[in-house]
N, C-alpha and C positions, 0 to 999 in steps of 0.2 A: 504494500500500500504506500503511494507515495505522501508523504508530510506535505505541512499547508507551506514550510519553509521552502523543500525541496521545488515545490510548483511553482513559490513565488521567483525564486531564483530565476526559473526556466522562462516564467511570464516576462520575467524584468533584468535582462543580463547585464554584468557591469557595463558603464559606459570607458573607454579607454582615449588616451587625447593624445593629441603632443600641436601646439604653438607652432608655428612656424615664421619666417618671413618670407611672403609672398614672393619677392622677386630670389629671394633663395631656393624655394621650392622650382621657380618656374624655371632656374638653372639647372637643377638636378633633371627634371623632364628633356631638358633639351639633350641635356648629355645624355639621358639613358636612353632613347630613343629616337631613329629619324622622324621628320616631317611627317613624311608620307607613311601609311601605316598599312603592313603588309601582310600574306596570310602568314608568315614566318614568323612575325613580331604578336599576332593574335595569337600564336601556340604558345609562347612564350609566359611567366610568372614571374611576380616581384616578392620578393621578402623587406617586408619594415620593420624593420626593430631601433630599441634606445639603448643603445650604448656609450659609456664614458660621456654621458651628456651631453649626446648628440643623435640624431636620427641617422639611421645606417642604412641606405636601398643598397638594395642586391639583387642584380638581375645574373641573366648567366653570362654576360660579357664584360659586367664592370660592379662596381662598388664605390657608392659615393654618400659620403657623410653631410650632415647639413647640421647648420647651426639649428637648438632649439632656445622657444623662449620661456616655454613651462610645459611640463609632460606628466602624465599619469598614465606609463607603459611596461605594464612590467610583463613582457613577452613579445611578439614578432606577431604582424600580421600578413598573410598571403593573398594576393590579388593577381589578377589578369594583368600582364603589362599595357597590353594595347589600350583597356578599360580605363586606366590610370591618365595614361598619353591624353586621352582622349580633353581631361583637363585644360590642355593648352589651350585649347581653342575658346574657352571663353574666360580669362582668368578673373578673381575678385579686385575692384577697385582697391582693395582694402588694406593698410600695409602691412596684416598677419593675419595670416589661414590657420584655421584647427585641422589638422587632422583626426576624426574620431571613427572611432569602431565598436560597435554593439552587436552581439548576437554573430550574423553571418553578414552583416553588413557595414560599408563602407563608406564615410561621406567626407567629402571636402568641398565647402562651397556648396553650391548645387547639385554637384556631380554626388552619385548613391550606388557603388559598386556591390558586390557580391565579394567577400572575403573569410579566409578561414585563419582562427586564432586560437593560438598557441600560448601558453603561459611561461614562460622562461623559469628553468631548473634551480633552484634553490643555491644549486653548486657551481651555478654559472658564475656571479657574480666574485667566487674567490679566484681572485688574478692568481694566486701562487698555482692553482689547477689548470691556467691556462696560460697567460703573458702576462711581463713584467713591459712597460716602455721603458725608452730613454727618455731625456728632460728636451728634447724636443717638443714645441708646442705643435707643431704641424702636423695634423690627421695625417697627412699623405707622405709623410717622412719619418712617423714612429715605427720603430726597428721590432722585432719580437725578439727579446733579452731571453728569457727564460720559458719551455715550454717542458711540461711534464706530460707525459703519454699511460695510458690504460693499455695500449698494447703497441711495441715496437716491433717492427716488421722488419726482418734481416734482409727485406729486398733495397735496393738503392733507386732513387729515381729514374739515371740512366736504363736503366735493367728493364723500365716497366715497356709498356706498349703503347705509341705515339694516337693519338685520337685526331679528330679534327680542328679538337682547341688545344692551341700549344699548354696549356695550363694546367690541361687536365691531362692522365693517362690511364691505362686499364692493367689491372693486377691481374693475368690470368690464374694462380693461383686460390687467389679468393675470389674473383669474380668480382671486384667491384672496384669504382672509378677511385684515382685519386687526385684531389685537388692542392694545387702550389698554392700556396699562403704565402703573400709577402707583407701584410701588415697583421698586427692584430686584430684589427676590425674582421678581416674575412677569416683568419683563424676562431675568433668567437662567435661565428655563424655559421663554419662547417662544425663547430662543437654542438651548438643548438639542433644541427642536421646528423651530428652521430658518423659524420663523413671518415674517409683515411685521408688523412694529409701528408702532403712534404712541405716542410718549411727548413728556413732558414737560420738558425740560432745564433744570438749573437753570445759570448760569452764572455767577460771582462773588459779591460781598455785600455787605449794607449799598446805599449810592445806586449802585451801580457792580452791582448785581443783575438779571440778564436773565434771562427766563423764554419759549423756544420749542416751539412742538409740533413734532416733527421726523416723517416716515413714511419707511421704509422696512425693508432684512433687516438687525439686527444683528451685529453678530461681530467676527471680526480678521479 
């Protein structure tokens, strides 16, 4: 029998936000997507999540963070990319867009998409489980310092099997893809995804500075 709690939850799902600035949003569209929108780009899915205090899009060709100005996000939301794109075409005067998500739904502005959400791992948030940065402030230039793995894989990334995206390769082995991480940001979204990775590790500094490709499943 379900409780009057359990129904009301289902009737009234949290409401989920994140701030934005509008002409910073309409950057990150332009980047993730062409103009013109294709059936290639319809096949396609975005993941949005808040990390390090910032909005993170992840599509399958790129990753780009965005400043926020207030968030209540504690998990990753999945959408159509094309549905998303689609935004450009009529943007808000206004000079900060919410992005919110309730339930299976998606709205920014006017725009009301279809999206599926995910609450982010309890264990995500400890960096020693995932990356440490360096004192770099620039999203696009923090280093991954220190990565711990749940299972190292004695394959090297050379060894693996070439795909169509240089980034990615196939483990025949296990039978599954593995993605290059060069920042932590995409490192802490193949962990939300349970992905195998190859990254980069930086270790110490100055003459005492080691630099290893590690492969394997990130986590605690």
């Amino acid at each position: 029998m379900t409780s009057p709690d359990s129904a009301n939850a289902a009737d009234h799902p949290p409401l989920h936000f994140m701030i934005v600035k509008t002409d910073d949003l309409m950057e990150v569209l332009r980047i993730l997507g062409p103009r013109r929108i294709t059936k290639a780009v319809r096949a396609l899915s975005l993941d949005i999540a808040y990390l390090e205090e910032q909005a993170v899009f992840t599509s399958p060709a790129c990753q780009i963070p965005c400043n926020v100005v207030q968030a209540d996000w504690p998990g990753y939301a999945t959408v159509n990319l094309a549905a998303l794109l689609a935004f450009r075409t009529a943007p808000p005067r206004t000079e900060v867009v919410a992005i919110q998500v309730q339930g299976d739904r998606m709205r920014i502005g006017t725009l009301v998409t279809k999206a599926l959400w995910a609450e982010t791992p309890p264990w995500i948030s400890d960096l020693a489980a995932a990356a440490r940065f360096n004192e770099d402030p620039s999203p696009h230039t923090k280093e991954i310092r220190n990565c711990e793995f749940r299972l190292r894989c004695p394959k090297t990334w050379d060894s693996l099997t070439h795909t169509d995206n240089r980034r990615i390769r196939h483990c025949k082995t296990c039978d599954r893809h593995v993605f290059y991480c060069r920042t932590p940001y995409e490192l802490r979204d193949a962990i939300l995804k349970d992905q195998c990775v190859a990254v980069e590790v930086i270790k110490g500094s100055g003459l005492q500075r080691q630099t290893s490709l590690l492969v394997g499943v990130p986590g605690s």
